[in-house]
GUVEXVO-461386 format. One line per 8 residues: number of its first residue (from 1); their letters; for each residue x, y, z of N, C-alpha, C, O. Coordinates in steps of 0.2 Angstrom, whole numbers. Layout:
N
NUM) a) X Y Z X Y Z X Y Z X Y Z; ...
***
This chain:
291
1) xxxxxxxx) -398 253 362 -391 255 365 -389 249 369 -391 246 374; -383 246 365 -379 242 371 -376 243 376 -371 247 375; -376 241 381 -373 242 388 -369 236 390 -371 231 388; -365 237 392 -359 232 392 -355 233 400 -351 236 401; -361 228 404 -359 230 410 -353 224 414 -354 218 416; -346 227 416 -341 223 417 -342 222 422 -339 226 425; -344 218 426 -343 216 433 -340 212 435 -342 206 434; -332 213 439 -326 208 440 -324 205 446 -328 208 450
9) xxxxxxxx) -321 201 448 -323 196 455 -322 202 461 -323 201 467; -319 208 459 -316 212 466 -325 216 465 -327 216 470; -327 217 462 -336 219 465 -339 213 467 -345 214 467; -338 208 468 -341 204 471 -339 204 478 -341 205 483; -333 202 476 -327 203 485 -330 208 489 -331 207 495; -332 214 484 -332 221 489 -340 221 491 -343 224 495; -342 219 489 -351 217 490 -352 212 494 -356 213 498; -349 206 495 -352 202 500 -346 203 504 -345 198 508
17) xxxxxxxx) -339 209 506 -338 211 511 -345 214 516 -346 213 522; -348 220 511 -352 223 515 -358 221 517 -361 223 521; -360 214 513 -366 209 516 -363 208 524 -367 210 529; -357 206 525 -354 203 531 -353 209 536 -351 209 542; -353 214 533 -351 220 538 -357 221 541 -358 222 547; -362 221 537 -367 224 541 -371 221 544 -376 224 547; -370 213 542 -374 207 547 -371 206 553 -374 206 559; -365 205 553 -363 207 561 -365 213 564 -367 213 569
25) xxxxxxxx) -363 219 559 -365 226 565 -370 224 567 -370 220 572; -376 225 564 -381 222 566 -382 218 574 -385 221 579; -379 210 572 -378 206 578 -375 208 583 -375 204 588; -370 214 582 -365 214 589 -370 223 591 -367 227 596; -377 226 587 -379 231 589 -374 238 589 -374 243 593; -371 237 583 -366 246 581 -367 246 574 -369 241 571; -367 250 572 -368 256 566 -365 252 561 -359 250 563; -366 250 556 -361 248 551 -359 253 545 -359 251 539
33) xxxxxxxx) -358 258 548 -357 263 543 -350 262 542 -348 262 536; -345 263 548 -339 266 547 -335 257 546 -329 257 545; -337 251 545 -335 245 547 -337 242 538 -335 236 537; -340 245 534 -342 247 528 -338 251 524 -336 249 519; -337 255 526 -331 260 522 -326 257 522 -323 257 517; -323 254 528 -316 250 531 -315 245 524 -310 244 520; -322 241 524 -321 237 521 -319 238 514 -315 234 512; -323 243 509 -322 245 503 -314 247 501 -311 245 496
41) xxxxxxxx) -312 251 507 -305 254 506 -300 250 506 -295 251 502; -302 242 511 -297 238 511 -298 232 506 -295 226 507; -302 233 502 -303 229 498 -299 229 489 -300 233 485; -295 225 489 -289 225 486 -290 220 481 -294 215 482; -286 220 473 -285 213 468 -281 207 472 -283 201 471; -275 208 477 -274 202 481 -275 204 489 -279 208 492; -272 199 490 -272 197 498 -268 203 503 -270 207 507; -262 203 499 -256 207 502 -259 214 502 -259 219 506
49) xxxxxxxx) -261 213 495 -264 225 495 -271 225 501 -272 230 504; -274 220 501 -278 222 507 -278 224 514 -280 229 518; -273 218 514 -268 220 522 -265 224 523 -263 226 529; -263 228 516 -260 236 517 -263 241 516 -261 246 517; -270 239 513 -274 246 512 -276 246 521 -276 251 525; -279 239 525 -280 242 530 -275 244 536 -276 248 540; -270 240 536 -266 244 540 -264 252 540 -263 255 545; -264 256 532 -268 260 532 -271 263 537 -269 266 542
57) xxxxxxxx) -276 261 534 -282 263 538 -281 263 547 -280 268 550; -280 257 548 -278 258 556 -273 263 558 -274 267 563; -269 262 554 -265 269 557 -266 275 556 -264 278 560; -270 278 551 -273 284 552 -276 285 557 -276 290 561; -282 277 558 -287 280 565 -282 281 569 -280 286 572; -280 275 570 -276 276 578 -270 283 579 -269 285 585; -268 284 574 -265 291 572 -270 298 576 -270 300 581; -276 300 569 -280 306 570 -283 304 578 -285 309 581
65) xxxxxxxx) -284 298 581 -287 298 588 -282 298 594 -285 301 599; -276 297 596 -273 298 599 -271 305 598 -270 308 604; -270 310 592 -268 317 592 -275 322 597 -275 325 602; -281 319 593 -285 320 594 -287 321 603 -288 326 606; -287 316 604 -289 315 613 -284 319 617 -285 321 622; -277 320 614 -273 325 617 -275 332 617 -275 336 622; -277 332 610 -279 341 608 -285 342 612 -282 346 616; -293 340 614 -296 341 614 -296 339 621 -302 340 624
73) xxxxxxxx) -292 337 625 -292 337 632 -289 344 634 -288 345 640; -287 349 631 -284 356 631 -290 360 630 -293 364 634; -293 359 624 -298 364 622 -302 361 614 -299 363 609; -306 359 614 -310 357 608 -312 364 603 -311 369 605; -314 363 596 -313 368 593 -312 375 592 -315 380 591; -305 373 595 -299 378 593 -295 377 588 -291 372 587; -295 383 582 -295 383 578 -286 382 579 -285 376 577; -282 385 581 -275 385 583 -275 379 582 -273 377 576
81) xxxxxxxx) -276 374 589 -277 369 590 -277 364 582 -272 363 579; -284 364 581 -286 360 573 -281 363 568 -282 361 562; -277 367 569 -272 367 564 -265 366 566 -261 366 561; -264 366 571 -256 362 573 -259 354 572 -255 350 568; -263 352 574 -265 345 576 -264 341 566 -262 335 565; -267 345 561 -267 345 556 -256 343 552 -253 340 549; -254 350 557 -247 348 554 -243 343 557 -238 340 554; -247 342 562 -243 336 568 -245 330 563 -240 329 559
89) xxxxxxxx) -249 326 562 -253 320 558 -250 322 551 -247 317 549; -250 326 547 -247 325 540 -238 324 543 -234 320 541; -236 327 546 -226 326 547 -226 321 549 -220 318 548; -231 317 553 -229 313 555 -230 306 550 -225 303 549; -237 306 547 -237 301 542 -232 302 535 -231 297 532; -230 309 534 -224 309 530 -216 306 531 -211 304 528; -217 306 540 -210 303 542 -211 294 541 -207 292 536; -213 292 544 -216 286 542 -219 283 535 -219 277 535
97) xxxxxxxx) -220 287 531 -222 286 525 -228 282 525 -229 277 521; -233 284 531 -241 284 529 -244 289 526 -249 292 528; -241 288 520 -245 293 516 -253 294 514 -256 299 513; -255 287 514 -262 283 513 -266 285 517 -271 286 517; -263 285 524 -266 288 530 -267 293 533 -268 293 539; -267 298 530 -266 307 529 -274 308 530 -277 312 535; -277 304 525 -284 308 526 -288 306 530 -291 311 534; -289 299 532 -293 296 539 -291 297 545 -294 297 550
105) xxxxxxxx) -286 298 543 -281 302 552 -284 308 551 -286 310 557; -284 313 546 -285 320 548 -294 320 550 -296 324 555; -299 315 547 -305 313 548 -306 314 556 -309 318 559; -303 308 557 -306 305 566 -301 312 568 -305 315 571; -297 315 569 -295 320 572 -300 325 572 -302 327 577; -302 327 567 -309 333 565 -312 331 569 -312 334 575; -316 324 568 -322 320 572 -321 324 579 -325 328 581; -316 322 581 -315 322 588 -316 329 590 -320 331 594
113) xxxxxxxx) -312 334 586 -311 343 589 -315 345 588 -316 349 593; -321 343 583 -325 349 580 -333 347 580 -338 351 581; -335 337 579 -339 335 575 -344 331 582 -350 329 581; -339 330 588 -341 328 595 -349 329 596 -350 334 593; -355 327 598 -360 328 604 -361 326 608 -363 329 613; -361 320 608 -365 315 612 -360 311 615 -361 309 621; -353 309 612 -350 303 614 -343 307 615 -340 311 611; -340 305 621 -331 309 624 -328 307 619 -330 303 616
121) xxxxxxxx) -323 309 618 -317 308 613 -315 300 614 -313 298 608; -314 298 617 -313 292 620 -316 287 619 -314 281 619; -321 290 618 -327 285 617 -329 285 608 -332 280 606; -327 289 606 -327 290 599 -321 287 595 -322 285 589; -315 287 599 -310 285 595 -308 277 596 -304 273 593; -312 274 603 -311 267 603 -318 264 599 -319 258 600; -321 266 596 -326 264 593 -325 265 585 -327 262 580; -320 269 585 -317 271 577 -312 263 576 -313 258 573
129) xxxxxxxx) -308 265 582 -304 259 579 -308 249 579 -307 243 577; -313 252 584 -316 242 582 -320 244 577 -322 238 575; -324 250 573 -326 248 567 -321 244 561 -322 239 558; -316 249 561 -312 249 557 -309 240 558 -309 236 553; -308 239 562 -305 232 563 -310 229 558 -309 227 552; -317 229 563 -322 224 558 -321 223 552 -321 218 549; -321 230 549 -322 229 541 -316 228 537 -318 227 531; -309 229 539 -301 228 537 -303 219 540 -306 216 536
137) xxxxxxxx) -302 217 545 -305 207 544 -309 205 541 -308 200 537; -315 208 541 -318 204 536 -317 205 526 -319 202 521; -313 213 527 -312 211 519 -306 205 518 -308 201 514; -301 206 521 -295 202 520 -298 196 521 -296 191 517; -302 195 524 -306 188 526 -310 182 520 -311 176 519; -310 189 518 -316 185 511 -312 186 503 -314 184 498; -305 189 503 -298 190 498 -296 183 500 -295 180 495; -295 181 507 -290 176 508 -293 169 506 -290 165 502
145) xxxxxxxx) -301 169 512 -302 164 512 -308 162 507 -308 156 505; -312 165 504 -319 165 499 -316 165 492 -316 160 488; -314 170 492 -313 174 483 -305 175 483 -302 181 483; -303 169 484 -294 168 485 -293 170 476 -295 167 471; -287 177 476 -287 177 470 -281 175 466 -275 177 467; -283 169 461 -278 165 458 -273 169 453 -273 167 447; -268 175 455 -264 177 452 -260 174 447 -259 175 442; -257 168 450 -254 162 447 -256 159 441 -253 156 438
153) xxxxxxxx) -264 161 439 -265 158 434 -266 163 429 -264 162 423; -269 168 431 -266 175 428 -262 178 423 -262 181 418; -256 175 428 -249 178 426 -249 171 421 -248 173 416; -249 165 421 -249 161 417 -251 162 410 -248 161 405; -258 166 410 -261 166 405 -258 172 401 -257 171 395; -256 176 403 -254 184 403 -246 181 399 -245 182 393; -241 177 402 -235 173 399 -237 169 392 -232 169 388; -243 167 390 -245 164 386 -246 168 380 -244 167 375
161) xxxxxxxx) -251 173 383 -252 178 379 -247 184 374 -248 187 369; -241 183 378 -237 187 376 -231 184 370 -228 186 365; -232 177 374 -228 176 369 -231 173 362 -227 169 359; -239 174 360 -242 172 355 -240 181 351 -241 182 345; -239 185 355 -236 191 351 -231 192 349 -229 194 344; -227 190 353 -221 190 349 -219 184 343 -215 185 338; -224 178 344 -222 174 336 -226 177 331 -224 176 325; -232 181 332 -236 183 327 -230 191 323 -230 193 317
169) xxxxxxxx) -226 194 329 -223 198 326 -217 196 321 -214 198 316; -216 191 325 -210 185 319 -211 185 314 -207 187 310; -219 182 312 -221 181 308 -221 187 303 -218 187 298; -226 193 304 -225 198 302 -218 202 300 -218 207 297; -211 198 303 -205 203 302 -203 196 295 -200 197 290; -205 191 296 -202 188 290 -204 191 283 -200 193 279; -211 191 283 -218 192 277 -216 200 273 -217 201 268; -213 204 280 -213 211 276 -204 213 279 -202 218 276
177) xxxxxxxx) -200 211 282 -195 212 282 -194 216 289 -188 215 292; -200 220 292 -198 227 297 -202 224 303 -206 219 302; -201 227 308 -205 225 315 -212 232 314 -211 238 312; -217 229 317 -224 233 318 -223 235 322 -217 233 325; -230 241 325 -229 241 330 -228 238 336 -231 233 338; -224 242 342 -222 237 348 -228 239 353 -229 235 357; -231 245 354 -237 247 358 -237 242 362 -234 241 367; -244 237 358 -248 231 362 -241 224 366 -242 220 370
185) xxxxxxxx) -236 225 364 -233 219 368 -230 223 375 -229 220 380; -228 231 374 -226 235 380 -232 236 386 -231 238 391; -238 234 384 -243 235 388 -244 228 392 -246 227 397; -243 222 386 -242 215 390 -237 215 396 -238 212 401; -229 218 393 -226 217 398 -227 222 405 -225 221 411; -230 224 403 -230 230 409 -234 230 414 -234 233 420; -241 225 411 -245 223 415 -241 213 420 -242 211 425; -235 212 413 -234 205 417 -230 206 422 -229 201 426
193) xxxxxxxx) -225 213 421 -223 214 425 -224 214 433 -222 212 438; -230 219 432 -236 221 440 -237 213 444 -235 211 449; -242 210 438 -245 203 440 -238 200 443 -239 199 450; -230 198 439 -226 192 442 -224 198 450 -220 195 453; -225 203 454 -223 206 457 -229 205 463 -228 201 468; -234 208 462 -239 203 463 -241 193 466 -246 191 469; -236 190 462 -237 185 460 -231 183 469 -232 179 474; -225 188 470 -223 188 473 -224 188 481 -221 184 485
201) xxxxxxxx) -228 192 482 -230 196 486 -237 190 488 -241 191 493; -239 185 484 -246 180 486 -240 174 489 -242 169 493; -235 175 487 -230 168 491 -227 169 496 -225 165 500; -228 175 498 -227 175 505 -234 170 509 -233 165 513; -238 173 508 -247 171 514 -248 163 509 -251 159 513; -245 161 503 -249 155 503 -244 150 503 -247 145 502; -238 149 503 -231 145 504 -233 139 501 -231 134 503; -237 140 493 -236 133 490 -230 134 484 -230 139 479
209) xxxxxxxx) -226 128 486 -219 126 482 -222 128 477 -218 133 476; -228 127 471 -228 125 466 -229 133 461 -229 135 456; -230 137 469 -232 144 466 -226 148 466 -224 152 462; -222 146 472 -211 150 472 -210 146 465 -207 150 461; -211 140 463 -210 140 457 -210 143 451 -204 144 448; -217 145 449 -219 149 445 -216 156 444 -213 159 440; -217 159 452 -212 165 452 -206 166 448 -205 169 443; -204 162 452 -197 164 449 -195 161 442 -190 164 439
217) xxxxxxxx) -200 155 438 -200 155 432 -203 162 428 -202 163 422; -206 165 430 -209 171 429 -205 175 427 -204 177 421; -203 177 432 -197 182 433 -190 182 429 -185 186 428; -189 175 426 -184 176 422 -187 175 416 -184 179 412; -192 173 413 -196 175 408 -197 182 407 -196 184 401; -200 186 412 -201 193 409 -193 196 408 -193 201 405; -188 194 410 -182 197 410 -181 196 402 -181 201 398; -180 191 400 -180 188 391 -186 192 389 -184 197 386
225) xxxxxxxx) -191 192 390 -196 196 384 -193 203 385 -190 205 380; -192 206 391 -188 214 389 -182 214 384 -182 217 379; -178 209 386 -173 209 381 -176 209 373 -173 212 369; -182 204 371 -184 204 367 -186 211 363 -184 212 357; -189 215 368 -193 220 365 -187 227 364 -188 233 362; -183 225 366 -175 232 367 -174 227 360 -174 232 356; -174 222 357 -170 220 351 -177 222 346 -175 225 341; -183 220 347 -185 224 343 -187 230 341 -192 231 337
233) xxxxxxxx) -184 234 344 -184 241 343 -179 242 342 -179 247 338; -172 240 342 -168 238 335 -168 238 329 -165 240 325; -173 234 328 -173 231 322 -178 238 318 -178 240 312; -181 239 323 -188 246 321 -183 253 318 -185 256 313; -178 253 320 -171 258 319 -167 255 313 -162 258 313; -168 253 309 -163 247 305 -167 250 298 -173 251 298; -164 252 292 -167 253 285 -169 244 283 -167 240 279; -174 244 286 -176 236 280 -176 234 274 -177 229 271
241) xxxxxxxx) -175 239 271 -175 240 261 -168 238 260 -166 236 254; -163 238 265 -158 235 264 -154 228 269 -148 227 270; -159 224 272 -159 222 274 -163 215 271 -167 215 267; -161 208 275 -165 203 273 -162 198 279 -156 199 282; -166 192 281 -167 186 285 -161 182 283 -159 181 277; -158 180 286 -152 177 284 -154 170 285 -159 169 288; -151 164 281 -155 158 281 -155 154 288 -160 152 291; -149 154 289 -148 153 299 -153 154 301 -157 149 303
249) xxxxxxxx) -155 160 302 -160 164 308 -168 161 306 -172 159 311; -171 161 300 -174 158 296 -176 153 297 -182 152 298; -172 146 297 -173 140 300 -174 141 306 -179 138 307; -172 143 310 -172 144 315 -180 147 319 -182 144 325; -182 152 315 -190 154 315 -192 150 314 -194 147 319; -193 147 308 -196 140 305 -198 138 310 -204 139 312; -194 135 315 -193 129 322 -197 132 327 -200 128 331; -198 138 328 -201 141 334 -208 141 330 -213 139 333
257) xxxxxxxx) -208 144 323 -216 145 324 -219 138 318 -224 139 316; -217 134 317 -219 128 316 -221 129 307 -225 125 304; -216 136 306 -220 135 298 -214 132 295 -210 130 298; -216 134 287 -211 133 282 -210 140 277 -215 143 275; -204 144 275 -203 151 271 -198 148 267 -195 143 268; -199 151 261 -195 151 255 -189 157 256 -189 162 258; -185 154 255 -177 158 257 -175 160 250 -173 155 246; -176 167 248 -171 169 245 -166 174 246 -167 178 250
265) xxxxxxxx) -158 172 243 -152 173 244 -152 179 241 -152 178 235; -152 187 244 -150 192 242 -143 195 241 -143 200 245; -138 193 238 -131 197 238 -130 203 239 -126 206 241; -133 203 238 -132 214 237 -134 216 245 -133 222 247; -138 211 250 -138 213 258 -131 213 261 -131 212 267; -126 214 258 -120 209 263 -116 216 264 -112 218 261; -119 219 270 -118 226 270 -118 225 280 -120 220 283; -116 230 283 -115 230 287 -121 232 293 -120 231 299
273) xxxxxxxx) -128 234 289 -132 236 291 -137 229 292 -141 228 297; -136 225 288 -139 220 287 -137 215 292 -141 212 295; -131 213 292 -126 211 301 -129 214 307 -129 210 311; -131 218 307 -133 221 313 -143 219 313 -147 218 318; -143 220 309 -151 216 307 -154 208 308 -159 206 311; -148 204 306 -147 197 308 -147 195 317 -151 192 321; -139 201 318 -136 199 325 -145 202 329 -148 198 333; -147 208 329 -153 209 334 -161 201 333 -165 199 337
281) xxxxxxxx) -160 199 326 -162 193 325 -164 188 329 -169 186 332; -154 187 329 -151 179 333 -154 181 340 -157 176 343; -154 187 342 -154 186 350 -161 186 351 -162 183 356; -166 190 346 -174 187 349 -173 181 351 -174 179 357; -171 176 345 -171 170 344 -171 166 351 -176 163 353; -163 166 353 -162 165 359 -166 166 364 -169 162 367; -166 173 365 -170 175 372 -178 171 370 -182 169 375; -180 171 365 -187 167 367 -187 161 367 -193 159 368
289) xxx) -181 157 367 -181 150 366 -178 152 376 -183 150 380; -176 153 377 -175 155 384 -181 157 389 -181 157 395; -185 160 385 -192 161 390 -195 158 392 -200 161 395
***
């Protein structure tokens, strides 16, 4: 039996976060259970989603612990109580659109009402939130500074890749006249779309000129491939049996994919169906000479 096991740089990230999580709990003497979870949760493909899975986090703790420390200074496991305290924490993360923090806030709230022995509510909810710290720093810590992840080259590769499908679909619209399918290139754009968005969002934390560059060459490139693929679905709508490569458009491809095609002159295409087959042509044409 072959096993084909993928292991990608974000389980390494999320693994030697929790190496560092639990050698300091260790050295500073607390639990590293809860500074361990923090970590896994805030461990993100970039910089940016990390810092927002933990703030997350922080906000539910410090949300369910503040609700919490109020509730349970009236009356601890009261059922009333644990069910207002529940509507107050989801409204309020609904209003603010902490949605991600719904569940860790209703957590450390329970903790506090119901799950209490040994340690005052107080004492439980400032230890919630400096686990959590430790393990939201040290994930962001080891995204930012260790296992810095190189989006920019990604998206580069992902740009490269894209456009070796669309000359291979050229290729195949010359050979047989009609477009294949488009599945596999809506799947490239859609992931290059994520990555240049992404790609966005890493130029804020890393301010190198050469990567706002890339962005924005990015950005106007996936804009031409979409146009691309709205034109080939066009052409996917088009009777091909009445249709043919006009010599213009033909040279033209030539130039981009570096071949040579034999041009024959069909009279009988000069229909108005076949105009409209050319014109979604010319504008591939363009839009990828522009990408």
């Amino acid at each position: 039996m072959n096993i084909n096991l993928n292991i990608g740089l974000r389980i390494y990230k999320t693994a030697f976060s929790i190496f560092l999580c639990v050698l300091i709990s260790n050295l500073l003497g607390i639990s590293a259970f809860y500074p361990c979870i923090a970590a896994v949760i805030s461990m993100e493909s970039t910089v940016i989603n990390s810092f927002k899975a933990g703030v997350n986090r922080m906000q539910g703790t410090l949300l369910g612990a503040v609700i919490g420390l109020a509730f349970s200074s009236i009356k601890r496991n009261s059922p009333v109580l644990c069910a207002l305290g529940t509507i107050i924490i989801i409204v309020v993360c609904n209003k603010f659109k902490w949605k991600k923090a719904v569940v860790i806030s209703c957590t450390v709230f329970y903790a506090i009402m119901i799950n209490l022995s040994q340690k005052t509510p107080f004492e439980y909810s400032f230890n919630r939130l400096l686990d959590t710290s430790i393990g939201i720093v040290i994930s962001v810590a080891v995204n930012y500074l260790i296992f810095a992840p190189k989006i920019h080259e990604r998206v580069g590769d992902l740009y490269l890749n894209i456009r070796y499908n669309i000359e291979d679909k050229m290729r195949f619209l010359i050979k047989n006249h009609y477009i294949e399918e488009l599945g596999d290139l809506r799947g490239l754009l859609d992931k290059y779309n994520s990555l240049t968005k992404s790609l966005e969002q890493e130029t804020v934390i890393y301010r190198e000129e050469d990567i706002s560059d890339d962005m924005e060459r990015h950005i106007s490139s996936l804009k031409y491939f979409e146009m691309i693929y709205i034109y080939f679905e066009a052409l996917s709508m088009v009777n091909y049996n009445r249709c043919c490569i006009s010599k213009e458009n033909l040279e033209a491809l030539e130039i981009i994919l570096g071949d040579k095609y034999n041009y024959n002159l069909d009279n009988t295409m000069n229909n108005e169906e076949n105009i409209i087959y050319n014109y979604n042509i010319k504008k591939i044409i363009q839009a990828f000479k522009s990408a």
